[in-house]
VODRENLO-994224 format. One record per residue: residue in three letters; x, y, z of N, C-alpha, C in turn. Coordinates in Angstrom, 3 decimals, padded with zeros to 6 digits. Last residue first. Example, Ala and Ser with C-alpha at 12.3 -4.5 7.8 and 13.67 -1.06 7.14 Angstrom:
2
Ser,012.850,-002.250,007.080,013.670,-001.060,007.140,012.900,000.030,007.870
Ala,013.190,-005.690,007.800,012.300,-004.500,007.800,013.200,-003.300,007.800
//
This chain:
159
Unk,096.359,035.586,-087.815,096.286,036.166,-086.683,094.831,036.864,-086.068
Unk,095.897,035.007,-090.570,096.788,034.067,-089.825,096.957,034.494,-088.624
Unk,093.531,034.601,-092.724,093.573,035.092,-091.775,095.007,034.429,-090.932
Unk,093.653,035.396,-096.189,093.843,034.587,-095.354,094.491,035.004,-094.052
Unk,092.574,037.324,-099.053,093.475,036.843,-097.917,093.207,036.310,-096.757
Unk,092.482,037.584,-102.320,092.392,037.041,-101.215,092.893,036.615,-100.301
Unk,092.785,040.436,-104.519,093.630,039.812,-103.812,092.904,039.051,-102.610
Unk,092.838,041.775,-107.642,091.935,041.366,-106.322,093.236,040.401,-105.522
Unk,092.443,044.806,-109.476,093.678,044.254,-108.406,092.548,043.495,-107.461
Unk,091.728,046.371,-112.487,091.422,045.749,-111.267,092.320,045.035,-110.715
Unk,091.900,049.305,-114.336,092.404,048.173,-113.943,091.609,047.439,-112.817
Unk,090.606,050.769,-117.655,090.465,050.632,-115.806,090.888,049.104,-115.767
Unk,093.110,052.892,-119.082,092.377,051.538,-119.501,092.217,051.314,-117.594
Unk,094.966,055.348,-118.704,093.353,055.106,-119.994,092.700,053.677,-120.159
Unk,096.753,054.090,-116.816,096.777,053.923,-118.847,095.540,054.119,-119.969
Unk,094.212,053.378,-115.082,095.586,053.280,-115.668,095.540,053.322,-116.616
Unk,092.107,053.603,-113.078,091.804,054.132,-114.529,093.748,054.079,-114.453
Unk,090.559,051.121,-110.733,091.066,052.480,-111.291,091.817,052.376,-112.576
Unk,090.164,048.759,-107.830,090.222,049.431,-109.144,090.166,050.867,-109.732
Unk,091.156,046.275,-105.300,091.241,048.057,-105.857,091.527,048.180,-107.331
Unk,090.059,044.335,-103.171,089.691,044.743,-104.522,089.913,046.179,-104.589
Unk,090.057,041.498,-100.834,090.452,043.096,-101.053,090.793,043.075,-102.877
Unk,088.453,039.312,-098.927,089.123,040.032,-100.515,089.111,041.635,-100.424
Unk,089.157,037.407,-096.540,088.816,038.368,-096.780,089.116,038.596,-098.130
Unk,088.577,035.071,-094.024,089.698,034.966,-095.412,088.617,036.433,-095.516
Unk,087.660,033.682,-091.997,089.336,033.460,-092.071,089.645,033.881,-093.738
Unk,085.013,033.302,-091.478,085.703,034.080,-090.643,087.348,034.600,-090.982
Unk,084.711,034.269,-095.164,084.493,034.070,-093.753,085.162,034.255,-093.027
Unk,084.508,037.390,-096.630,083.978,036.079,-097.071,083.609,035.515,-095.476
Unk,084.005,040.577,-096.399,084.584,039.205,-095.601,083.722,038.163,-096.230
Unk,086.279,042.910,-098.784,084.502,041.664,-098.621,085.029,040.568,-097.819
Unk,087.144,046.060,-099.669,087.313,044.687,-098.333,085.776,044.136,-098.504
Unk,087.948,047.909,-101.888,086.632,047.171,-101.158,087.446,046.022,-100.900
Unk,088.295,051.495,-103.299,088.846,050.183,-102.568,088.189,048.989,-102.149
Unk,088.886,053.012,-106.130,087.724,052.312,-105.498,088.877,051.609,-104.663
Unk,091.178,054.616,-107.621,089.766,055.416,-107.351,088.911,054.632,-105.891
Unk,094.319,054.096,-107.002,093.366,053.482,-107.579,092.274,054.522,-107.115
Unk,095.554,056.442,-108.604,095.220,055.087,-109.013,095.220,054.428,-107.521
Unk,095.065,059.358,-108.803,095.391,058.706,-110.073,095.186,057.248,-110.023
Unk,091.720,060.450,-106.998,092.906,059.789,-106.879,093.835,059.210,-108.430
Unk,089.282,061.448,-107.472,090.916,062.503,-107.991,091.662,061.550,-107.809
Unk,087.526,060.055,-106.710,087.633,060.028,-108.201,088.467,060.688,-108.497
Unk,087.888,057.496,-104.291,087.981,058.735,-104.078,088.254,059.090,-105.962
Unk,085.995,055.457,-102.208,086.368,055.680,-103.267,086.839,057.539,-103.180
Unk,085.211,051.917,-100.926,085.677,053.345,-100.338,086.246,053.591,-101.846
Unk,083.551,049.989,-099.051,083.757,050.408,-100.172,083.957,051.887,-100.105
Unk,083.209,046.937,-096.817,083.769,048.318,-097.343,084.066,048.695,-098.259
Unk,080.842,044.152,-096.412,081.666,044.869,-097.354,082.396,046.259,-096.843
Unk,079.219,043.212,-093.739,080.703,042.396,-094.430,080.958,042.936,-095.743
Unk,076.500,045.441,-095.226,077.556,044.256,-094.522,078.234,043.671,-094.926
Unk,077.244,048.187,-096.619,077.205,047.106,-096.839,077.418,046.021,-095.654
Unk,077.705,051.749,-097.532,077.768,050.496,-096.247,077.368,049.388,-096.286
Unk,079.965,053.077,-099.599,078.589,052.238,-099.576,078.842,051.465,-098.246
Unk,081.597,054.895,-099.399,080.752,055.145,-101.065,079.880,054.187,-100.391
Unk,083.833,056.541,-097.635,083.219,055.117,-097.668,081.623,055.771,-098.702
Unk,086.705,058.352,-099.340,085.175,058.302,-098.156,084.620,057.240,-098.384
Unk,089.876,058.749,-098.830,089.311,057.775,-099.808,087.762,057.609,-098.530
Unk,092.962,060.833,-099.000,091.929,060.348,-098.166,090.749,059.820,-098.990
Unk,096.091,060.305,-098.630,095.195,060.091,-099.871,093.811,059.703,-099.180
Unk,099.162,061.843,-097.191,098.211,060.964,-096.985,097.215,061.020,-098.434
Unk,102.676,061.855,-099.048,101.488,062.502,-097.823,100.047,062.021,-098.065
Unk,104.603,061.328,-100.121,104.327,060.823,-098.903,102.943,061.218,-098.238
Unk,103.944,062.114,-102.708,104.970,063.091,-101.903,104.793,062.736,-100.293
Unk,102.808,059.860,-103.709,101.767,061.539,-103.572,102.691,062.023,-102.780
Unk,104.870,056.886,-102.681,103.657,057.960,-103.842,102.978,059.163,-103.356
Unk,106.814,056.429,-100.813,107.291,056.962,-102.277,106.146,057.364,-103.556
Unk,104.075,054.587,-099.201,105.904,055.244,-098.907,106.348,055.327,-100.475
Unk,101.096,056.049,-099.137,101.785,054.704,-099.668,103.394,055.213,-099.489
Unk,098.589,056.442,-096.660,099.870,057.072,-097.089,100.826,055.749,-097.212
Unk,095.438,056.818,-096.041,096.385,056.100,-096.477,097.763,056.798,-097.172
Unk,092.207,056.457,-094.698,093.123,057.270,-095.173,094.645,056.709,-095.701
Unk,088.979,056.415,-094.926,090.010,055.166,-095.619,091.197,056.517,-095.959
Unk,085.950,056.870,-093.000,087.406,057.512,-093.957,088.354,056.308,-093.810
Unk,082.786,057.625,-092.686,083.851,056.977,-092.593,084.808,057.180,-093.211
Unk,080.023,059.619,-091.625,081.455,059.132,-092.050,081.864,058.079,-091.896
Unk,078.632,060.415,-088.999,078.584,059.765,-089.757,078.954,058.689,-090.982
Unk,081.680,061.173,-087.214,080.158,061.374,-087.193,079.729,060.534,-087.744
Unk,084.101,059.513,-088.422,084.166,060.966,-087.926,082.095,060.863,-088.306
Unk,085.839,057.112,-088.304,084.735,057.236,-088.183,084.449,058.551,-087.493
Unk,088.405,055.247,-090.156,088.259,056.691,-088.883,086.554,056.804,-089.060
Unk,091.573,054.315,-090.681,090.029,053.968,-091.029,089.507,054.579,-089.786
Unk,094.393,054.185,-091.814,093.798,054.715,-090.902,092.335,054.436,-091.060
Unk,097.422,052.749,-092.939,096.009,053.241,-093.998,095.978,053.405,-092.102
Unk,100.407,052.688,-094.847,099.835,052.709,-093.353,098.194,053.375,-093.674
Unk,102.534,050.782,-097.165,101.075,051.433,-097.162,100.798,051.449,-095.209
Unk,104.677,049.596,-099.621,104.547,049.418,-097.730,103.165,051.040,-097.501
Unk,106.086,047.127,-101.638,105.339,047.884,-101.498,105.382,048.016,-100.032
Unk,108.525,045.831,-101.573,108.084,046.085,-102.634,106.744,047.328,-102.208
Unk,111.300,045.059,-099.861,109.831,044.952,-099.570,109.143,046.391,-100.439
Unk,112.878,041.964,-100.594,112.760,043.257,-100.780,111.189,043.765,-100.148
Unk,113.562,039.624,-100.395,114.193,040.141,-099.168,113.471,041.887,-099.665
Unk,110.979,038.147,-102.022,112.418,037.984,-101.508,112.545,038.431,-100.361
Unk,108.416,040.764,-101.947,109.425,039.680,-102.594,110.464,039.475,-102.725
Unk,105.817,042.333,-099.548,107.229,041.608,-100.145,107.519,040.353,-100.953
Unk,104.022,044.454,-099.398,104.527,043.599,-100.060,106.008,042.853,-100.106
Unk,102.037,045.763,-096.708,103.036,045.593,-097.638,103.195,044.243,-098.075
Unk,099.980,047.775,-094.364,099.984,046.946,-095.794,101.441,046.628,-096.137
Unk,098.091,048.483,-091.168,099.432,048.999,-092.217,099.206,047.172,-093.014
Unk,095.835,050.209,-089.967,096.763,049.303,-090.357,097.611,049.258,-091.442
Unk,093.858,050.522,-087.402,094.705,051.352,-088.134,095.403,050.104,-088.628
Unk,090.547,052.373,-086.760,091.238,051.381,-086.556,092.414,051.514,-087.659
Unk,088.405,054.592,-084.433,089.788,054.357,-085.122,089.964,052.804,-084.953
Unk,086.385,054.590,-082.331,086.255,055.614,-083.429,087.608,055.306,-084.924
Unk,087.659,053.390,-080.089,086.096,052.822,-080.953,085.651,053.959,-082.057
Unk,091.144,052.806,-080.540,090.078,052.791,-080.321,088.116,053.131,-080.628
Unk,092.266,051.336,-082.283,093.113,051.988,-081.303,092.302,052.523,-080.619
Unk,092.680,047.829,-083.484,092.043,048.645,-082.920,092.173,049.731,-082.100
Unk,094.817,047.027,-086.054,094.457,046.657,-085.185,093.237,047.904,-084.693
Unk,095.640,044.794,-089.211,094.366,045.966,-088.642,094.481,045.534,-086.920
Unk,097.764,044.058,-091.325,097.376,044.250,-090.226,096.732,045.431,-089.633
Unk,098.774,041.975,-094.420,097.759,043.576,-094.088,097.300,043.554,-092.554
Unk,100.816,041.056,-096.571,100.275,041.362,-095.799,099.860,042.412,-095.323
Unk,101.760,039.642,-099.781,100.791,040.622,-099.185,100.476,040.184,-098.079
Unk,104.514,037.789,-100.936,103.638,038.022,-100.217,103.148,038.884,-099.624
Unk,105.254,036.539,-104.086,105.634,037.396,-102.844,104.234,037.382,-102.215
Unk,104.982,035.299,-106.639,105.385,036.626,-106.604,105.881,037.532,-105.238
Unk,103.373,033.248,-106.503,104.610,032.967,-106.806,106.073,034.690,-106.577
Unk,101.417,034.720,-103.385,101.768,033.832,-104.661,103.502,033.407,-104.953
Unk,099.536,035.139,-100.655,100.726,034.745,-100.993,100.584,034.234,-102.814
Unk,098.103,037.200,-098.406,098.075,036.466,-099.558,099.356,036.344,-099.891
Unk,096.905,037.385,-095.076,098.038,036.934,-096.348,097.718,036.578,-097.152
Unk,096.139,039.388,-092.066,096.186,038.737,-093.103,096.835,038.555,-094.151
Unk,095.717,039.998,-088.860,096.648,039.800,-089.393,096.173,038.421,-090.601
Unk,092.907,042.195,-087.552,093.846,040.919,-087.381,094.677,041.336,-088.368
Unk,089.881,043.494,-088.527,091.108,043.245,-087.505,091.393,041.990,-087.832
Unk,087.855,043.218,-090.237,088.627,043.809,-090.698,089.901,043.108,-089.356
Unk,085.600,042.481,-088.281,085.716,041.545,-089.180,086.987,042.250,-089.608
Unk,084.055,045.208,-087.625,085.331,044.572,-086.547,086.039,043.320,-087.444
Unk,082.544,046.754,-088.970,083.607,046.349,-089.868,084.560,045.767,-088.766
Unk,080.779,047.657,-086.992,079.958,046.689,-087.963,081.637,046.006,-088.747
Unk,081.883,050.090,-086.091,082.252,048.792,-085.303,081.512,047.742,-085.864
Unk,081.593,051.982,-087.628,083.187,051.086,-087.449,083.245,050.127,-086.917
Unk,078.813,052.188,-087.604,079.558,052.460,-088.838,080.642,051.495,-088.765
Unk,078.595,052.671,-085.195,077.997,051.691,-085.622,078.794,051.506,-086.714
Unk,079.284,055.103,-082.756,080.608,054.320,-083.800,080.270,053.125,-084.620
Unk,077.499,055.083,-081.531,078.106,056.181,-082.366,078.925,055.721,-082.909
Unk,076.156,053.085,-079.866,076.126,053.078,-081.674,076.610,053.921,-082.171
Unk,077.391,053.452,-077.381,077.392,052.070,-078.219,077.356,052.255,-079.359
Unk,075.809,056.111,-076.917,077.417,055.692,-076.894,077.916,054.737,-077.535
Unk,073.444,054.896,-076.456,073.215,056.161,-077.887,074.691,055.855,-078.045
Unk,073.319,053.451,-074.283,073.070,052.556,-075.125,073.563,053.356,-076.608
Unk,073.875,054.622,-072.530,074.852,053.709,-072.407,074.611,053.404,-073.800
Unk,071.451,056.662,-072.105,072.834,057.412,-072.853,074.054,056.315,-072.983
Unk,069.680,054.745,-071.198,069.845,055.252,-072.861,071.005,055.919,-073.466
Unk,070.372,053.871,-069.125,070.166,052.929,-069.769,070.249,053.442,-071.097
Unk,070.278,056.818,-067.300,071.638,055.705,-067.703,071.429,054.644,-068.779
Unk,067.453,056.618,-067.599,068.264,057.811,-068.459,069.501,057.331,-068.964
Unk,066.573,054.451,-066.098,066.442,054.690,-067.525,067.144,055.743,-068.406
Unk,067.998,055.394,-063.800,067.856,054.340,-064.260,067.718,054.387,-065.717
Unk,066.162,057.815,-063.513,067.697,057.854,-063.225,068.343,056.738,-064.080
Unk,063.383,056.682,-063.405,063.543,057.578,-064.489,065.261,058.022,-064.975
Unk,064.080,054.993,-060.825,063.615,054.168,-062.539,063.931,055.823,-063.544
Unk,064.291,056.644,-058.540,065.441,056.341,-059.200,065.378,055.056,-060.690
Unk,061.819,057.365,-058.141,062.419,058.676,-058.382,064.183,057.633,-058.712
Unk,060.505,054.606,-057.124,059.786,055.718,-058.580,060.702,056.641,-058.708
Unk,061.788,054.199,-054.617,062.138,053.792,-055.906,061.562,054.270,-056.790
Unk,061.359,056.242,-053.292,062.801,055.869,-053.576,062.897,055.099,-054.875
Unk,058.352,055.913,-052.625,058.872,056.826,-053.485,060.900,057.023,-054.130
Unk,058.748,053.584,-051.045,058.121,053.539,-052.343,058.558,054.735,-053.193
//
């Protein structure tokens, strides 16, 4: 009898520190919807965006554009969950001298991310909205030309 009263409090201790581990990363792991391989396509070329998982604090993915044979745009973003936090980091190939543009999550939302940074020249706001399982919008707006732009783009899950 006493074997077992002296291994429930053991028991329960394991049960809580399994459980506090699980949610330190609530933040990142509410946005698992983000992973995979997505497309938008127009007359113009095609946006893709792959998120994978590197692990439960990090997920990482890279962006580009192509039209034709060219590939127009090419972006490696990082999405990081430091304590509380979250971070949208990103380094576009041939803008800010290559070097990264870090962008803090402005609002937690389900099935939204919203990430903004007000030094950035363009864009300020980012936001991923999962529609459903298979399609996502991505929305980046900011101040061009003295006039604020918006960029939406829906995409479609193909992986």
């Amino acid at each position: 009898m006493m074997q077992k009263i002296t291994l429930l409090p053991l028991f329960l201790l394991l049960l809580s520190c399994e459980k506090s581990s699980e949610s330190k990363y609530e933040l990142l792991q509410s946005s698992e919807w983000i992973l995979g391989k997505w497309e938008y396509k127009n007359t113009d070329g095609i946006l893709t965006e792959n998120w994978t998982k590197i692990n439960d604090s990090v997920y990482k993915g890279t962006s580009y554009f192509v039209k034709g044979k060219d590939t127009i745009h090419k972006e490696a973003i990082v999405l990081n969950q430091i304590g509380e936090s979250l971070t949208y980091k990103t380094v576009i190939k041939g803008q800010n001298a290559d070097l990264p543009i870090l962008f803090l999550a402005k609002e937690t939302v389900e099935n939204q991310l919203v990430f903004e940074n007000l030094n950035n020249d363009y864009p300020q706001k980012i936001k991923y909205t999962k529609g459903n399982p298979s399609q996502i919008t991505t929305e980046i707006t900011g101040k061009q030309f003295e006039k604020t732009t918006t960029e939406k783009y829906n995409l479609k899950k193909v992986k």
